[in-house]
C-alpha positions in Angstrom: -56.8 -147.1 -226.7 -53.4 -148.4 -225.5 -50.4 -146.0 -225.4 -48.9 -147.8 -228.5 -51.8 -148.2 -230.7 -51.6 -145.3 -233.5 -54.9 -144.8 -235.0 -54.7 -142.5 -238.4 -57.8 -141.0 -240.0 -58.1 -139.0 -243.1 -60.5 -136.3 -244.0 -62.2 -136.2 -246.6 -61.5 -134.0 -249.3 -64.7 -132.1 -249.8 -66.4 -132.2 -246.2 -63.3 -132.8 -244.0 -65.2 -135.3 -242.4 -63.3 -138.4 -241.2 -62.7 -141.3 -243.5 -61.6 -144.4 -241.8 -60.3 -147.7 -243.7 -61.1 -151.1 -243.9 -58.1 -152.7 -241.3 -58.8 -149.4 -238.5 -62.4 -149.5 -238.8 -62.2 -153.5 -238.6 -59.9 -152.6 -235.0 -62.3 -149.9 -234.1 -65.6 -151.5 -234.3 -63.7 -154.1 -232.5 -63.3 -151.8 -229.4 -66.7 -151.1 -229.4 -67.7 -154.8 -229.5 -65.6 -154.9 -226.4 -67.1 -152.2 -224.6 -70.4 -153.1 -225.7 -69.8 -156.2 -223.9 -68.8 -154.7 -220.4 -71.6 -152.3 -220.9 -74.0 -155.0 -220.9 -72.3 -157.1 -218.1 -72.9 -154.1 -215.8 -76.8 -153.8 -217.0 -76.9 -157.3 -215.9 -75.6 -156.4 -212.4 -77.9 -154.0 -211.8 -80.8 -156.4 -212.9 -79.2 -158.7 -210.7 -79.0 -156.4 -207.3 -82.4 -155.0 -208.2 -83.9 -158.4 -207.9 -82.9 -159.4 -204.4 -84.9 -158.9 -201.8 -85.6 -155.5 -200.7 -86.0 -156.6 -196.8 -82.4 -156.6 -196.7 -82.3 -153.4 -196.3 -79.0 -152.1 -196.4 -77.5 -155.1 -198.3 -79.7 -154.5 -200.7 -79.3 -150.6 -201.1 -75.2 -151.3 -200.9 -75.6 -154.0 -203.7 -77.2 -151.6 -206.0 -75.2 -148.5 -204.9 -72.7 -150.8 -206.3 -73.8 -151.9 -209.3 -74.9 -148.5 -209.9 -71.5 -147.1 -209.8 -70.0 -149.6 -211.8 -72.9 -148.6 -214.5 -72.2 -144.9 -214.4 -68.6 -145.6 -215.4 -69.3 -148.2 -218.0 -71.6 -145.6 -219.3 -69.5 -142.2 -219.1 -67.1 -144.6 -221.2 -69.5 -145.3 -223.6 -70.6 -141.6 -224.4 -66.8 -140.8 -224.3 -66.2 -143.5 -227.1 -70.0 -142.6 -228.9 -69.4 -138.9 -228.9 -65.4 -138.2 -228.8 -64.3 -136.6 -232.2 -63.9 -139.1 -234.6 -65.7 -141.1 -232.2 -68.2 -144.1 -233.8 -71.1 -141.1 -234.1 -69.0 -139.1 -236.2 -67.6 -141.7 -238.1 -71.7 -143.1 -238.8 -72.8 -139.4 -240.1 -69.3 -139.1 -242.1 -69.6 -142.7 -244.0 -73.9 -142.8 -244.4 -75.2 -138.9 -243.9 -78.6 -140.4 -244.0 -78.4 -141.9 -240.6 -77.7 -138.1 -238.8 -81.0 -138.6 -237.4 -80.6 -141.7 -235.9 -77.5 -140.5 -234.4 -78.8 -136.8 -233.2 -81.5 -139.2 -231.1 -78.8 -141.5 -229.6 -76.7 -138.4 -228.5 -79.8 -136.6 -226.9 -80.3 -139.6 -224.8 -77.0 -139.7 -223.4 -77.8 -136.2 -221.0 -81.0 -137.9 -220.0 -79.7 -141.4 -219.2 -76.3 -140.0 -217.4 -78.6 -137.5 -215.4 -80.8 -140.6 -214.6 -77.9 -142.7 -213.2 -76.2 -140.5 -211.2 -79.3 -139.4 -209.6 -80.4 -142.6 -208.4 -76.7 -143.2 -207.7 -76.8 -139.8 -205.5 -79.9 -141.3 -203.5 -78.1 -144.5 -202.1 -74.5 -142.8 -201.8 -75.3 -140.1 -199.6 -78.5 -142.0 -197.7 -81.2 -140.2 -199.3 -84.5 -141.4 -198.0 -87.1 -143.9 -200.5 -89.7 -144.1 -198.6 -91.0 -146.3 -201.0 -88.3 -149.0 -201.8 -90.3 -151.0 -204.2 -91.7 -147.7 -206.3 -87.5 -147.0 -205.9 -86.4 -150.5 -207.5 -89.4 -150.0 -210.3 -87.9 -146.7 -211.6 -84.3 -148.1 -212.0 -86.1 -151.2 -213.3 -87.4 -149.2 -216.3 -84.4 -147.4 -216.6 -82.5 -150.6 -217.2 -85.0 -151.7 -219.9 -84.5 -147.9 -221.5 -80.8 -148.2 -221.5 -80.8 -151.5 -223.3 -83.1 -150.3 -226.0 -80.8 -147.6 -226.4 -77.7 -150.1 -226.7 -79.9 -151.9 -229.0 -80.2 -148.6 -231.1 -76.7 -148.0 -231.0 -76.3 -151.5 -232.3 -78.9 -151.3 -235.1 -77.6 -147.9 -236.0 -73.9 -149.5 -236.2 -75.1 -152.2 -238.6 -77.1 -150.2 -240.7 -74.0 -147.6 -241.5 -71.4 -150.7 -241.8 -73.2 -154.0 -242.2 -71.4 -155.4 -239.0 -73.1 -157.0 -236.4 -71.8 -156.1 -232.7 -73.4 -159.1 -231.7 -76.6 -159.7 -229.2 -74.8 -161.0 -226.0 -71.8 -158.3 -226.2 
């Protein structure tokens, strides 16, 4: 959010939940479209590192290391704008309370997946040993493919609570 941008939320009156309206929800789910975007351009760099070949060695490891970090921050950024009060989880149980459930799943995730990423992160910043670098590349290969069914979620979830699509490349 830049320094200027002012964005007001009321409560509402009998569960002091947040209520947004139409033009700052519009500009809202507009900054997730955005980050939705970046979060899938680094999923696509990971895929991307993953797939070159292994017998590099250290080129290879770096590439991913890199990738890996890049991920890590795209997704800290996503559970800060997911989760944060009056975040896009908040404002999902506060305008459709049927979808809680939905949301409590996509919020347990995030421990699981951040634990996951800065785990294999740990391993190829500080040298760790794989022994086995194709077993390695398979586990963060099915990570990826978790992660964007989660995003998918997250997207489903979005459209279900406001009928807007995020779109399928972003």
């Amino acid at each position: 959010m830049g320094a200027t941008e002012v964005v007001t939320m009321q409560l509402d009156q009998d569960t002091d939940r947040p209520v947004t309206t139409g033009p700052e929800l519009a500009a809202y789910l507009e900054r997730v479209r955005a980050h939705r975007a970046e979060l899938h351009e680094s999923l696509g760099a990971v895929d991307l590192a993953l797939e070159s070949p292994i017998g590099r060695g250290g080129v290879w490891r770096e590439r991913v290391r890199a990738a890996l970090a890049e991920l890590a921050h795209d997704f800290a950024d996503h559970i800060a704008l997911t989760e944060s009060p009056g975040g896009v989880y908040d404002r999902v149980q506060s305008s459709s309370p049927r979808l809680r459930a939905g949301v409590n799943r996509l919020r347990a995730e995030h421990h699981d997946f951040g634990d996951a990423i800065n785990g294999y992160l740990a391993v190829l910043e500080h040298g760790g040993t794989m022994a086995d670098l194709p077993a390695f590349r398979e586990e963060l290969t099915t990570l990826m493919g978790r992660l964007r069914r989660h995003r998918q979620a997250g997207s489903d979830l979005i459209y279900e609570a406001y009928d807007v699509d995020l779109g399928g490349s972003g």
